[in-house]
N, C-alpha and C positions, 0 to 999 in steps of 0.2 A: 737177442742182441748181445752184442759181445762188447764187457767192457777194453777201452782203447790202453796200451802199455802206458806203463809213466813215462812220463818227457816226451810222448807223440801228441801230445793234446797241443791243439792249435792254439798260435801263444793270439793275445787282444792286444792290436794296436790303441796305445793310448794317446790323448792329445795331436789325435791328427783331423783337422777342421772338418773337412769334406764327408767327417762321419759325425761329425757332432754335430752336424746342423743340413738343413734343408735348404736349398736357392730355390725359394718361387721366383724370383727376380728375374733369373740368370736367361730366361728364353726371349720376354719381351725386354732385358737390357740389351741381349746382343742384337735383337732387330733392331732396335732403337741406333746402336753402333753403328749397324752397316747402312743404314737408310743417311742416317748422317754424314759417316766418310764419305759414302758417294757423292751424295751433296758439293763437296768440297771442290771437285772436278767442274770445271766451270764449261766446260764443252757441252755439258746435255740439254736437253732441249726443256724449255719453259714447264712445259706440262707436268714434267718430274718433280720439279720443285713447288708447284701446286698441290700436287699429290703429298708431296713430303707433308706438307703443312698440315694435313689432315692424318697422316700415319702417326708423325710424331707427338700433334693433339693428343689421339685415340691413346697410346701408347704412354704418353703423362699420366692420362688419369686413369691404364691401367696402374701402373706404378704409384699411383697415390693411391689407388685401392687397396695394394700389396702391403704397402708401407703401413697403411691403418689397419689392416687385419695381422701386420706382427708385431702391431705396436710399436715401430719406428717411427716416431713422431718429427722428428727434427727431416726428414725425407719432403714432407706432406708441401714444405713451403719451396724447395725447389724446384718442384717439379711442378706447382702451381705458378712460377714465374715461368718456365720453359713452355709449358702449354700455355700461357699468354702470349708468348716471345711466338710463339709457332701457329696461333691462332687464324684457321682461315676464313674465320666471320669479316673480322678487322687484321688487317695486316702492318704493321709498323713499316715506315719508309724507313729500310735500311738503303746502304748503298753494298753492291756485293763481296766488298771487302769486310763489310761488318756481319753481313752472311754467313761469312765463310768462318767471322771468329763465332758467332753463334752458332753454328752448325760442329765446329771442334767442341765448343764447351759444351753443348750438348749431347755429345757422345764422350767426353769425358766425363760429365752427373750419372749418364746411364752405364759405363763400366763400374763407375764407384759403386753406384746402388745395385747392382747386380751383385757385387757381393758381399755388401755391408746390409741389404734386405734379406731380413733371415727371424723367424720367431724368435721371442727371447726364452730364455729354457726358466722353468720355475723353479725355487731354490728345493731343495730338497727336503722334504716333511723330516723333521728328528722321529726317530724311533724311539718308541716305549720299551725302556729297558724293564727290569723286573727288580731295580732298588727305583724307581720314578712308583708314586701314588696314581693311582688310576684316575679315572675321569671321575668315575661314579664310587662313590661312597660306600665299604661296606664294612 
């Protein structure tokens, strides 16, 4: 192997998000998006919106599972009101103008959490310089 000339060495982008961090979020937020915009269209037939109830159920509390395995805590309680609000055990009597705002702000929690769900990075252990006393005594 050959070493590479000076100044051809691939330079590291730094402070660019999309490499600092991981979106588990990002696939069940944007189902969550599009299941919901649809919603919005008031032409489809009942059964859609049945089914919605259970997509975007199942879809909360994946999203509260995400949020508690990155330790985004402050996530856990909106998305437990949204999976209430969508609940097909019990259903809340909206009228379908109030649908329609639950069904917006429901796809705007899940663009937000798509990409504010993200492990939190640990701070960096300090390194043992060689003027630092060791651990162990000698």
């Amino acid at each position: 192997m050959t070493a590479a000339a000076p100044g051809t060495e691939p330079k590291k982008v730094v402070g660019v998000r999309a490499q600092e961090h991981t979106f588990p979020a990002l696939w069940p937020g944007a189902a969550g998006i599009l299941f919901l915009l649809l919603a919005v269209v008031p032409t489809l037939p009942g059964e859609y919106f049945t089914a919605l109830r259970y997509i975007v159920c199942g879809l909360s509390a994946v999203m509260i599972v995400l949020a508690g395995y990155c330790r985004r805590w402050e996530w856990i309680v909106p998305f437990l009101f949204l999976a209430a609000v969508f609940n097909p055990i019990h259903w809340p009597g909206f009228g379908v103008g109030y649908w329609q705002l639950a069904d917006v702000a429901g796809a705007l929690l899940f663009l937000l959490a798509a990409y504010f769900i993200y492990p939190k990075r640990k701070a960096p252990e300090k390194a043992l310089t060689s003027e630092e006393p060791s651990q162990g005594g000698v």
